[in-house]
C-alpha positions in Angstrom: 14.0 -0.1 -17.4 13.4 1.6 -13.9 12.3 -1.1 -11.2 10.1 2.0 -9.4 8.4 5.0 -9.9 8.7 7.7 -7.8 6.9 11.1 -6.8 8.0 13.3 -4.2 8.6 11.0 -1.2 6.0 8.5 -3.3 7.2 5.3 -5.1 5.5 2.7 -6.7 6.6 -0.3 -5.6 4.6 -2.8 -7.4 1.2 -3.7 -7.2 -1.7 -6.4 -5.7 -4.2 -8.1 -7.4 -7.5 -7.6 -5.4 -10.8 -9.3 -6.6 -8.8 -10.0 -10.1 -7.8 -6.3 -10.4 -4.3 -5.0 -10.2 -4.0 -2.2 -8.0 -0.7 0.2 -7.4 1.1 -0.3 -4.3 2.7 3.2 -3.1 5.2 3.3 -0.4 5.5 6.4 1.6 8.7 6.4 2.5 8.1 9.1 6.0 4.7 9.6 6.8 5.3 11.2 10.4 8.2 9.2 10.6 6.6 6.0 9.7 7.4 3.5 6.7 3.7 3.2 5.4 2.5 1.0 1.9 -0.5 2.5 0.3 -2.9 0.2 -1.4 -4.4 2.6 -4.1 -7.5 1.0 -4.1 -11.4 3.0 -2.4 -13.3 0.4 -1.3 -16.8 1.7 -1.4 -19.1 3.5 1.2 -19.5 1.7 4.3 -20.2 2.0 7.8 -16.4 2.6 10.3 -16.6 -1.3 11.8 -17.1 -2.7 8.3 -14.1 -0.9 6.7 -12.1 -1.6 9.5 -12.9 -5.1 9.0 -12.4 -5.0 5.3 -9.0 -3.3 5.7 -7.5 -6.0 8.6 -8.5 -8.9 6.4 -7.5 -8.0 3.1 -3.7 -10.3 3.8 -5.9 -13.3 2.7 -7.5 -11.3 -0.1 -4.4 -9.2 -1.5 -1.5 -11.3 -4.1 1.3 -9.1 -3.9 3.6 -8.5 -6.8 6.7 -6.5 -6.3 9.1 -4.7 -8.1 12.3 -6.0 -9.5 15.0 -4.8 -7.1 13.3 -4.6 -4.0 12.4 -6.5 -0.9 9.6 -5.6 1.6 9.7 -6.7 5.5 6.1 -6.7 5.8 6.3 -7.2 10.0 2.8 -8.4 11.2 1.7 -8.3 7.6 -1.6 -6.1 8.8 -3.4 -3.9 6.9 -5.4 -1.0 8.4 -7.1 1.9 8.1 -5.1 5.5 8.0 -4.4 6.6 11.9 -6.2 9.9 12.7 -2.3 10.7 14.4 -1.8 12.6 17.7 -4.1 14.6 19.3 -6.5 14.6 16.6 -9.1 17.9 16.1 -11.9 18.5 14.0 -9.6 20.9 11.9 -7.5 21.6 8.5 -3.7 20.9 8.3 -4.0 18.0 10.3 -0.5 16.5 8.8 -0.4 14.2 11.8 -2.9 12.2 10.4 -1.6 9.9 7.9 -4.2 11.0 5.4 -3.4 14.6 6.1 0.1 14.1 5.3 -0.6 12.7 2.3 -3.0 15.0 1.2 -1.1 18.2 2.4 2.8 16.8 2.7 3.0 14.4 -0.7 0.0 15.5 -3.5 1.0 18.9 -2.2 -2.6 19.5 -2.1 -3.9 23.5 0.2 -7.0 23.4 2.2 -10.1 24.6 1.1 -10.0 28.2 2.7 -5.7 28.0 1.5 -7.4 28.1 -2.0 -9.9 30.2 -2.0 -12.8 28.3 -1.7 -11.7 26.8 -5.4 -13.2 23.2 -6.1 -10.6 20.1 -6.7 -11.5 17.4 -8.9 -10.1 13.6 -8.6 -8.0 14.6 -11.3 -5.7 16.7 -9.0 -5.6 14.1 -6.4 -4.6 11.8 -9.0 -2.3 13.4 -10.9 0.8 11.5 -9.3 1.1 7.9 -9.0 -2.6 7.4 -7.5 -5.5 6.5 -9.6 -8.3 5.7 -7.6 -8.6 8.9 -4.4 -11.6 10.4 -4.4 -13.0 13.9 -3.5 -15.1 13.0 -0.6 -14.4 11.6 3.0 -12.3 8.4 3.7 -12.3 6.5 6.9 -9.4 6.5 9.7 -8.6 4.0 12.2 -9.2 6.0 14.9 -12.4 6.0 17.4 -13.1 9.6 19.1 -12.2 10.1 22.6 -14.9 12.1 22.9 -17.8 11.1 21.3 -17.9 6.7 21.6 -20.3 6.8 18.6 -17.8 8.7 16.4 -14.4 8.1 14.4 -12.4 10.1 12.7 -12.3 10.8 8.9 -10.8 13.0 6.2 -12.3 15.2 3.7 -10.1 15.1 0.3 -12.3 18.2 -0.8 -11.6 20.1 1.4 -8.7 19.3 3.5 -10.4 19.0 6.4 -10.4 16.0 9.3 -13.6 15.5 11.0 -15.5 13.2 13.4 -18.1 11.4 11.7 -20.8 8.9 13.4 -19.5 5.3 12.8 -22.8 5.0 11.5 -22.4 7.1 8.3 -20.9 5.7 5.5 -17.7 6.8 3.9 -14.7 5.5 1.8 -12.0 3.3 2.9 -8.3 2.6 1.6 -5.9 0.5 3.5 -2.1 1.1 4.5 0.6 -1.2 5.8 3.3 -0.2 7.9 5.8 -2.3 5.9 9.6 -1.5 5.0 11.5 -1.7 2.3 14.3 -3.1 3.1 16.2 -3.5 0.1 15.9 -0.9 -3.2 17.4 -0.4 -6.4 16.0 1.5 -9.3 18.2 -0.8 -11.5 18.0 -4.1 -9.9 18.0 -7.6 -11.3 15.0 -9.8 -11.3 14.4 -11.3 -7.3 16.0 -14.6 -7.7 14.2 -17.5 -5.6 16.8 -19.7 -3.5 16.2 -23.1 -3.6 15.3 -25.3 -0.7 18.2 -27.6 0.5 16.1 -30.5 -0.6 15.2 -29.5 -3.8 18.3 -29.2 -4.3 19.7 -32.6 -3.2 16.8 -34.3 -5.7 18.0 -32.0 -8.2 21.5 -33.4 -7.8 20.6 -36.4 -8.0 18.5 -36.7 -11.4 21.5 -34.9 -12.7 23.9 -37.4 -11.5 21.6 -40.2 -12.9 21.4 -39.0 -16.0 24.9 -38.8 -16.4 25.5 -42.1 -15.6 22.7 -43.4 -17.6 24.2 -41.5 -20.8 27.6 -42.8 -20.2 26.0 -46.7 -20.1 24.3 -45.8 -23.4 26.8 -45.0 -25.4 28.8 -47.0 -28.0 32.2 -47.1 -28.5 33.5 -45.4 -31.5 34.0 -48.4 -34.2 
């Protein structure tokens, strides 16, 4: 069996267990450059500082469980919210913004005059290895340089980023800028080493044993 599965630049790397709910995790293997880990998981309308605080907290709230075959160098371990990218504008085809590139760049998704004003349903945004994107607006990381009261978001309708007031409330999915640093599609289960001390104790019950069998047995007659 395959250790991943994988979707354009997309792979599913394993999953995390989140309020006793398994959720995908989706690496992104060049988002702008960047090695990002989506957690496929919309955490429900709030207001920008609560989902920011909701993403950089969720280390304590996330058990991870990876793939077979693959190790992650998880850095500062931080999760975040999506950044808005450079220069970002109140426009479509913003594919500097890490939600813009996945919307545009990985579900392979047009904008909504690029389709002709035609609706999307969560089915097309889900169609690959997500499960849980909505069609409505999701939070960014990213405060507006212009407006102090305002942060950036992104529309899955409609393909559009937009600054909201951090007031409103909006959707939220977190992303850690992770690596994989070791990958196989046919790998062997991760083996755990052993600590040097463990394995000393373990020596030594063996040898014990040994010796206590050897005391306890009877010559042949």
């Amino acid at each position: 069996s395959t250790a991943v599965q994988a979707h354009a630049a997309l792979t599913r790397i394993g999953k995390a267990v989140y309020q006793g709910v398994e959720y995908s995790l989706i690496w992104d293997d060049d988002n702008n450059g960047r090695s990002l880990i989506w957690l496929d998981y919309a955490n429900p309308k709030n207001d920008w500082d609560a989902q920011k605080e909701w993403a950089e907290q969720l280390s304590n709230d996330l058990e991870i469980i990876l793939n077979n075959g693959l190790s992650v160098n998880w850095g500062s371990d931080q999760w975040r919210l999506p950044g808005a990218g450079e220069s970002p504008a109140a426009a479509y085809g913003q594919i500097t913004s890490e939600l813009g590139h996945l919307f545009y760049e990985e579900l392979d998704m047009d904008s909504f005059p690029d389709r002709g004003y035609e609706s999307i349903f969560s089915d097309d945004l889900n169609a690959g290895l997500f499960d849980h994107l909505r069609i409505s607006v999701f939070w960014a990381g990213t405060s507006s340089s212009e407006e102090t009261a305002y942060a950036w978001g992104f529309n899955f309708f409609t393909g559009q980023q937009y600054d909201y007031s951090q007031r409103s409330d909006q959707y939220a999915m977190a992303v850690n800028q992770a690596q994989v640093t070791s990958f196989s599609l046919e790998g062997p289960p991760l083996s755990i080493p052993v600590p040097a001390s463990s394995g000393l104790l373990l020596s030594g019950f063996i040898a014990m044993a040994i010796l206590m069998n050897r005391r306890c047995r009877k010559p042949l007659q």
